[in-house]
C-alpha positions in Angstrom: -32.7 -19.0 5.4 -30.1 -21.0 3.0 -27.7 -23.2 5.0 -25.5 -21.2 3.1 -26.6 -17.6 3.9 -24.5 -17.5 7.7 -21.5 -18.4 5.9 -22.7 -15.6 3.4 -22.6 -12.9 5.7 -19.8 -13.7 7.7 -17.3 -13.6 4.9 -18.7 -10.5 3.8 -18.7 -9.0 7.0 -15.4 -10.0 7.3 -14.3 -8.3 3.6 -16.9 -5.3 4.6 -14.3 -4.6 8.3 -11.3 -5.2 6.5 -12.0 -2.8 3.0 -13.3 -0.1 5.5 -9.6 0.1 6.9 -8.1 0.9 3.9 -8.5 4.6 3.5 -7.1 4.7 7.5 -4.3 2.7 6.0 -3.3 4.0 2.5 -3.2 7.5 4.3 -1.0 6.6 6.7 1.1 4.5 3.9 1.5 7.9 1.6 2.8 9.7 5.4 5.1 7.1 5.5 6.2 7.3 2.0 6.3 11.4 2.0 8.9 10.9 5.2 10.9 8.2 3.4 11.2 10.7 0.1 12.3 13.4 2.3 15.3 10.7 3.8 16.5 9.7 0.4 16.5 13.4 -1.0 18.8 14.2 2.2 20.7 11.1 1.7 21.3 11.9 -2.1 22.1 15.4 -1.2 24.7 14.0 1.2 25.9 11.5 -1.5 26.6 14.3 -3.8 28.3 16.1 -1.8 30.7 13.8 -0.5 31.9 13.0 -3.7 32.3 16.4 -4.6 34.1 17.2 -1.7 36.5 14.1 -2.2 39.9 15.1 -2.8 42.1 13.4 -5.7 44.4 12.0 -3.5 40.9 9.5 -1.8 40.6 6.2 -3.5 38.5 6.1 -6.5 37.2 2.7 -6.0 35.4 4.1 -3.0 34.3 6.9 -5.1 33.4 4.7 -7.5 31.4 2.8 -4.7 29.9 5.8 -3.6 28.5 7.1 -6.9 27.1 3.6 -7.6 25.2 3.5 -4.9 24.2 7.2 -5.3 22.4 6.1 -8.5 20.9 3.7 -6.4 19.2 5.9 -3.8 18.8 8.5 -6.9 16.5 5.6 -8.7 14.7 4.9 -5.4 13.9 8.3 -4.9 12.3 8.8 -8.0 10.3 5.9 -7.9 9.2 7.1 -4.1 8.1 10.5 -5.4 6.4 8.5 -8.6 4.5 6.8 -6.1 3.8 9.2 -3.6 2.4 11.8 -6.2 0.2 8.9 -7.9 -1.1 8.2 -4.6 -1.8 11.5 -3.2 -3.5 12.8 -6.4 -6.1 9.4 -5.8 -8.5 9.8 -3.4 -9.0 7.3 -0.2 -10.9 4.8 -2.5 -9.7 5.2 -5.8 -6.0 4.4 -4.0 -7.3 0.9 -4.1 -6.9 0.9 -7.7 -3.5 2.8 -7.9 -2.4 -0.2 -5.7 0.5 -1.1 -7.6 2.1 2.4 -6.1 2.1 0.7 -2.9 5.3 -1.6 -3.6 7.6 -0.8 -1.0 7.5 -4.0 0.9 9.8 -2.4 4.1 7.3 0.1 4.4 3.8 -1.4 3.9 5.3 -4.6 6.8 6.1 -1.0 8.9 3.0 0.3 8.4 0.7 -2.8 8.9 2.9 -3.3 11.9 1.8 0.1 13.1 -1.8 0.7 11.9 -4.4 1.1 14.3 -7.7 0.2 12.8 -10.4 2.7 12.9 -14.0 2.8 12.8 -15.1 3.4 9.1 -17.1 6.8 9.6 -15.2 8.7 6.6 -17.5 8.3 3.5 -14.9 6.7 2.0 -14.4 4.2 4.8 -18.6 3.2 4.5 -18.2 3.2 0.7 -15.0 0.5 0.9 -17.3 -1.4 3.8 -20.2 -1.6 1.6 -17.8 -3.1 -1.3 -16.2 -5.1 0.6 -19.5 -6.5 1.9 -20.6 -6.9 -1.6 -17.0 -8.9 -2.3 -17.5 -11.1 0.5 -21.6 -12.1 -0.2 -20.2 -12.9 -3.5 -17.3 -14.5 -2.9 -19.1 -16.8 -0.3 -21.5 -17.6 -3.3 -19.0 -18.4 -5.5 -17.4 -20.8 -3.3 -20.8 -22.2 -1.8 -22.1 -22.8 -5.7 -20.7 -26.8 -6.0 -22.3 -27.8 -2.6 -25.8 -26.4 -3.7 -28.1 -29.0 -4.4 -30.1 -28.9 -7.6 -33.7 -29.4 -7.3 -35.5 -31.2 -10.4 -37.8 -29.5 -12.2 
């Protein structure tokens, strides 16, 4: 055994634990995100219908104010049901490459503040672990490559 090789398998042990919890974790993110779409529709519905409902004699910079940030939630609403149909139409391990859908910084800090780690007995959960294990050895290579020494031929 390589002085190397315990260094090795730690950091891919390490990579193999933490890529097993991402299926556990993107599920719970696209949860998250269905229950935040079905806030912003309600709040977009409420939007609308407050400004409809405003009489002509209400000021129309607060209208004004109103529809602006209507447009607002009406943008991040769309984006949020962008995301959420990307991720759900991606399977646990191909959401790891449809990671740019997981933008929404609030709820990702919610949800790692929340996530319980589970063991990795979904076949998705083994395949990540076996990836990340893979990343880690090789990482751990990588890094380890300058302090090799060379032997002379």
């Amino acid at each position: 055994m390589t002085p190397m090789t315990p260094f090795r398998l730690i950091l891919a042990l390490i990579f193999a634990s933490l890529l097993s919890q991402f299926p556990s974790f993107s599920d719970q993110y696209v949860e998250r995100l269905g229950a935040e779409a079905a806030v912003l529709a309600d709040q977009v519905k409420d939007f609308d219908k407050g400004i409809r409902t405003a009489s002509a004699s209400d000021d129309t910079a607060i209208i004004d104010r109103m529809r602006a940030h209507m447009k607002q939630e009406t943008a991040r609403l769309e984006t949020t049901r962008d995301d959420l149909e990307a991720l759900s139409q991606s399977g646990p391990v191909a959401r790891i490459l449809d990671i740019d859908h997981m933008a929404d910084l609030a709820l990702l800090r919610e949800n790692r503040l929340r996530f319980e780690p589970r063991l990795p007995v979904s076949n998705a959960g083994l395949v990540l672990a076996g990836l990340g294990f893979v990343l880690g050895w090789l990482l751990a290579t990588l890094i380890g490559s300058p302090f090799r020494r060379r032997t002379l031929a």
